[in-house]
C-alpha positions in Angstrom: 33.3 -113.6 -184.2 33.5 -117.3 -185.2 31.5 -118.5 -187.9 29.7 -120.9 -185.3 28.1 -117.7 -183.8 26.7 -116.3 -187.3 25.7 -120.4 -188.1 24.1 -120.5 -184.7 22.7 -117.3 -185.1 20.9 -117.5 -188.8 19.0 -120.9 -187.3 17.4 -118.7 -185.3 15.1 -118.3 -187.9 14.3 -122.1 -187.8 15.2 -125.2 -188.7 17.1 -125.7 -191.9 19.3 -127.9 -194.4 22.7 -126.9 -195.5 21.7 -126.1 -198.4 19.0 -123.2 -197.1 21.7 -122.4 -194.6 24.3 -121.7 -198.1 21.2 -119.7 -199.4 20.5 -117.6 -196.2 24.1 -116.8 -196.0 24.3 -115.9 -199.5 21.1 -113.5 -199.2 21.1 -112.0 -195.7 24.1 -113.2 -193.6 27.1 -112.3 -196.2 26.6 -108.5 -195.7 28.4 -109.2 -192.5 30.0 -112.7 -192.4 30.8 -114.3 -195.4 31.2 -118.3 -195.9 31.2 -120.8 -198.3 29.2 -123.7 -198.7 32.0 -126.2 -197.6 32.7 -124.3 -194.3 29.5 -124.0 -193.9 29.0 -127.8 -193.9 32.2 -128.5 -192.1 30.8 -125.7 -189.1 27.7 -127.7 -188.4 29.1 -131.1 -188.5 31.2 -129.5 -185.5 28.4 -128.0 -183.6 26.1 -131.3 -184.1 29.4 -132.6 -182.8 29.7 -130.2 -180.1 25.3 -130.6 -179.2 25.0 -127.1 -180.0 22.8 -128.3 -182.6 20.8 -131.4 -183.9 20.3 -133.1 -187.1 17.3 -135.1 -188.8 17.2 -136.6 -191.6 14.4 -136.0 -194.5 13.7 -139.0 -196.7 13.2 -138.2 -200.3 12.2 -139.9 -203.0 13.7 -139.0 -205.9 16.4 -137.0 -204.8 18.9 -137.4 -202.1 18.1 -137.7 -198.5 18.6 -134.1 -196.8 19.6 -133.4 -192.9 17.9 -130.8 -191.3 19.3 -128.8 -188.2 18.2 -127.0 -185.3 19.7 -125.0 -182.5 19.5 -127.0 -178.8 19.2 -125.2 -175.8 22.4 -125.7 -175.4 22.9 -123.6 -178.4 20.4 -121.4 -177.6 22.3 -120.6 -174.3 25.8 -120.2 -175.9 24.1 -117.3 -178.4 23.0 -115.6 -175.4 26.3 -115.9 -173.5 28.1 -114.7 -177.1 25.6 -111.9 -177.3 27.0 -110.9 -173.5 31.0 -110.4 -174.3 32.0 -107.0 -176.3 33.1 -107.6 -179.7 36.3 -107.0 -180.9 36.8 -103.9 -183.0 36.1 -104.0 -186.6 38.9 -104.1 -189.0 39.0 -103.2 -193.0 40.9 -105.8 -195.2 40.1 -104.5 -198.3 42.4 -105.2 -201.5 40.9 -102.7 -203.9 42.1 -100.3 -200.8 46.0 -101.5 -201.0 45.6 -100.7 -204.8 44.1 -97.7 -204.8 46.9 -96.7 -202.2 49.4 -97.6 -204.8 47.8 -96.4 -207.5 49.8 -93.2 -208.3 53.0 -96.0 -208.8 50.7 -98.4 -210.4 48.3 -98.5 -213.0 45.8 -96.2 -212.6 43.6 -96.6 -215.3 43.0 -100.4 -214.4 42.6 -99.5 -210.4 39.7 -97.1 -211.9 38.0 -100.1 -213.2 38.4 -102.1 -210.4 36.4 -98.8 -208.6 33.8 -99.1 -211.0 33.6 -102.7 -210.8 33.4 -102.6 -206.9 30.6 -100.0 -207.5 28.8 -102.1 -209.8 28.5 -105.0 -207.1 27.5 -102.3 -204.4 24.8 -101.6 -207.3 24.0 -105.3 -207.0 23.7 -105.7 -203.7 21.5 -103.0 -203.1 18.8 -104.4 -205.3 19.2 -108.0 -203.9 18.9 -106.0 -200.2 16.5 -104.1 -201.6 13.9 -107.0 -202.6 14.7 -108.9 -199.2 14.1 -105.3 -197.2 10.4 -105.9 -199.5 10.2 -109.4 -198.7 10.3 -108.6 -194.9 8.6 -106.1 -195.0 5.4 -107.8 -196.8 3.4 -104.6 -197.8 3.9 -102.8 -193.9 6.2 -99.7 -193.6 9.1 -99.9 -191.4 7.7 -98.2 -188.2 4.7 -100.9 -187.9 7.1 -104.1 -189.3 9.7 -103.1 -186.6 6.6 -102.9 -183.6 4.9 -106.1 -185.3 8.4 -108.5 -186.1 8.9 -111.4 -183.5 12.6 -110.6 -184.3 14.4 -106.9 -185.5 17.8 -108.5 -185.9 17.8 -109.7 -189.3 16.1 -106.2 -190.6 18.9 -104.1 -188.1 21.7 -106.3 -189.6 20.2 -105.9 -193.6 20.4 -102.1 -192.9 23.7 -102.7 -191.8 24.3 -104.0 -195.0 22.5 -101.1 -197.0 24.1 -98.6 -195.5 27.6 -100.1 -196.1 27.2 -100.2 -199.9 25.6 -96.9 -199.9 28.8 -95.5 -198.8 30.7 -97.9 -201.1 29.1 -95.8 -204.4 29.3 -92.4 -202.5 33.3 -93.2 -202.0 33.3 -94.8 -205.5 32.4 -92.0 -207.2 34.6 -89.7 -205.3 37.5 -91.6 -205.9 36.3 -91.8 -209.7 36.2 -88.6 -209.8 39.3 -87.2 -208.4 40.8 -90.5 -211.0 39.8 -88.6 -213.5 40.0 -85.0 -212.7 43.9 -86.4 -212.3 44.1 -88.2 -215.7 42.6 -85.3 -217.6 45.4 -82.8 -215.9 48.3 -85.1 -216.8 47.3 -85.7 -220.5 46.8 -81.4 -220.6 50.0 -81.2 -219.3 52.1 -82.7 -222.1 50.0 -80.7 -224.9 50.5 -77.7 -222.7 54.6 -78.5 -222.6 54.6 -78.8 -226.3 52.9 -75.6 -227.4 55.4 -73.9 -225.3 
C-alpha cells in the first residue's frame, strides 16, 4: 500500500486541511499506516498534482490562509480500482523483536524495559482507541452503530487497531514473565553454587 491510498482513503470522510489530515492520521489512520506531517503534505501536493484531489483555499483573518482538499472522481475511482487488487502480505518490522531475539547475548534487564515500555504505549493506545470507539459510537451499541453508519470502514479498521495492541500486552506480559522467571533462576543459581 502507498500512502496515497491511505491519504485518498481518510478524505473519504470529507473535505479537510493538512493539518486535520496530520490529526486524523495521528488518531485513527496510524493504527495501520503511519506518516508524518511532512509526507503527508508532500503526498497531497502530488495527488492535487496528479487530479486525484483538489485544493481551495480558506481566507483567514488573523491566522494564515489554510487549503482545503477533496477527493475528485478521479480519485474516487482510483480507491475503488485499489480496493479491487489483493494486497500484498503483511510483514512484521519490529525492533523491539530483533532485541528481544538477542536478548540472552545482550542486555536483558534493559530489553525488559523496552517490553514494558512497548506495553505502556499499547496501554495508551487503547484509551485514545477507546475514546474514538465512544466518539463513533455516540451513545448507540455496536450492533445498531454498524446497521445505522453510512460507512463501517473506519470502526472495522479501529478494531483492527484494538485488537493489535491487545495482543501487544498479552505477549508483553508473557515475555515479562518468562524475563523474569529467567533472571530470578540465574541470581538462585550462584547462591545455590556457593552454599555447596
Amino acid at each position: 500500500m502507498s500512502l496515497k491510498h491511505a491519504v485518498l482513503a481518510a478524505l473519504l470522510e470529507g473535505e479537510a486541511s493538512g493539518y486535520d489530515l496530520a490529526k486524523i492520521f495521528d488518531v485513527s489512520v496510524a493504527n495501520f499506516w503511519a506518516a508524518t506531517p511532512q509526507q503527508l503534505y508532500r503526498e497531497l501536493e502530488r495527488l492535487a498534482e496528479a487530479g486525484l484531489i483538489e485544493a481551495r483555499v480558506v481566507e483567514q483573518e488573523r491566522r494564515p490562509n489554510k487549503r482545503m482538499f477533496r477527493l475528485t472522481e478521479p480519485g474516487r475511482q482510483d480507491l475503488v480500482a485499489y480496493t479491487t487488487a489483493p494486497p500484498r502480505p503483511s510483514a512484521v518490522r519490529d525492533e523491539l523483536l530483533v532485541q528481544v531475539q538477542a536478548c540472552d547475548e545482550g542486555d536483558t534487564a534493559a530489553v525488559r524495559e523496552f517490553v514494558a515500555q512497548r506495553m505502556e504505549t499499547a496501554r495508551a493506545k487503547l484509551a485514545r482507541y477507546d475514546r474514538l470507539r465512544e466518539w463513533m459510537l455516540d451513545g448507540r451499541d455496536e450492533d445498531t452503530y454498524l446497521g445505522e453508519a453510512e460507512r463501517v470502514g473506519p470502526y472495522l479498521t479501529l478494531m483492527r487497531g484494538r485488537f493489535f495492541e491487545e495482543e501487544n500486552l498479552r505477549w508483553g506480559e508473557q515475555a515479562l514473565a518468562v524475563l523474569d522467571r529467567r533472571a530470578a533462576a540465574r541470581s538462585a543459581a550462584p547462591r545455590a553454587a556457593q552454599r555447596a
